[in-house]
C-alpha positions in Angstrom: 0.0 0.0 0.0 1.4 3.5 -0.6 2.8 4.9 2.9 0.8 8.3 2.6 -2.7 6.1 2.7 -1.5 3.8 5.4 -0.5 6.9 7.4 -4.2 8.6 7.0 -5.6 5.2 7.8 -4.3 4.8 11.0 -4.6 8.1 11.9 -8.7 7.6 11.4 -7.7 10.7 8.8 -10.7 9.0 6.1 -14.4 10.7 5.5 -17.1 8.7 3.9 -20.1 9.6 1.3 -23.1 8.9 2.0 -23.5 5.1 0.2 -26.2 4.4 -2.2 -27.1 1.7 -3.7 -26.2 0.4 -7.6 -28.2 -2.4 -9.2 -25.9 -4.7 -11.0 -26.5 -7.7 -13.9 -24.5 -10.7 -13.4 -25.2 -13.3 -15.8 -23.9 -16.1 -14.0 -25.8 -15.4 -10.5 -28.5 -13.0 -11.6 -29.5 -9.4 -10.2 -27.4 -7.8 -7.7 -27.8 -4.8 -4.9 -25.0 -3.0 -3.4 -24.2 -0.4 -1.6 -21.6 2.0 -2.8 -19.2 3.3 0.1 -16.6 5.7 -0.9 -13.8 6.6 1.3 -12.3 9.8 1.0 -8.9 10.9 2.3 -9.3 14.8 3.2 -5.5 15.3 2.8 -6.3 14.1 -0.6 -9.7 14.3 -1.7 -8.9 13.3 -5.0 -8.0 10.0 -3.7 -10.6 7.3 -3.0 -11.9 3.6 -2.1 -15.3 2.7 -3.0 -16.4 -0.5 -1.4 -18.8 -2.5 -2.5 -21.4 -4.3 0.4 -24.5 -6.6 -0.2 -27.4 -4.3 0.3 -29.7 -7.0 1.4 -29.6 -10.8 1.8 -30.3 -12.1 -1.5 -27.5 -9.9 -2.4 -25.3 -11.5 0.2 -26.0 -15.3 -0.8 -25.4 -15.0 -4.7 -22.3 -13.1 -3.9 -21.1 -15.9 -1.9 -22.6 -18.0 -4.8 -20.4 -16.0 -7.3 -17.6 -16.2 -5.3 -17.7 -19.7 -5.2 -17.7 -20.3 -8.7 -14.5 -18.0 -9.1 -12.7 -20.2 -7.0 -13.5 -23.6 -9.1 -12.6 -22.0 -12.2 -16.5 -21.8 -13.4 -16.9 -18.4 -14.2 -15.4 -17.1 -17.7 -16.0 -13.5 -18.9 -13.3 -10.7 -19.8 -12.3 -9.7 -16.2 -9.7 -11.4 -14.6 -9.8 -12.0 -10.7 -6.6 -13.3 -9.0 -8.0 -13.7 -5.7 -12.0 -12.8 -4.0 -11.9 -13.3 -0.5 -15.5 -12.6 1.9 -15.8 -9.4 3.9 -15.9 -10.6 7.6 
């Protein structure tokens, strides 16, 4: 990580927007809510780290679904993903 984000992190030196909430498509585990959560630095407001969270339950198990299927391989499309690992 770069050492000036790392710094603001553990300094608590971070603001968040509001989330909202996007609807996505996936073909391979159907319709998707999330919410949005961007982090802002305020040293650096330009800089930012939008995570993505389940916005309901339904959300949560085909993630977990989708998830699953990365790791056996079962999922092709254009994007590449090295390595999906659950929020705990």
């Amino acid at each position: 990580m770069a050492p000036l984000f790392v710094r603001l992190w553990e300094q608590a030196d971070v603001a968040t927007e509001p989330g909202r909430v996007k609807r996505i498509r996936s073909r391979h585990v159907g319709s998707l809510s999330v919410r949005a959560i961007t982090l802002l630095l305020e040293e650096n407001p330009r800089t930012r780290v939008v995570v993505y969270q389940a916005a309901d339950g339904t959300t949560q198990e085909r993630l977990q679904e989708l998830a699953h299927r990365i790791a056996r391989g079962t999922v092709d499309g254009p994007a590449r993903v090295r390595h999906l690992r659950a929020a705990t």
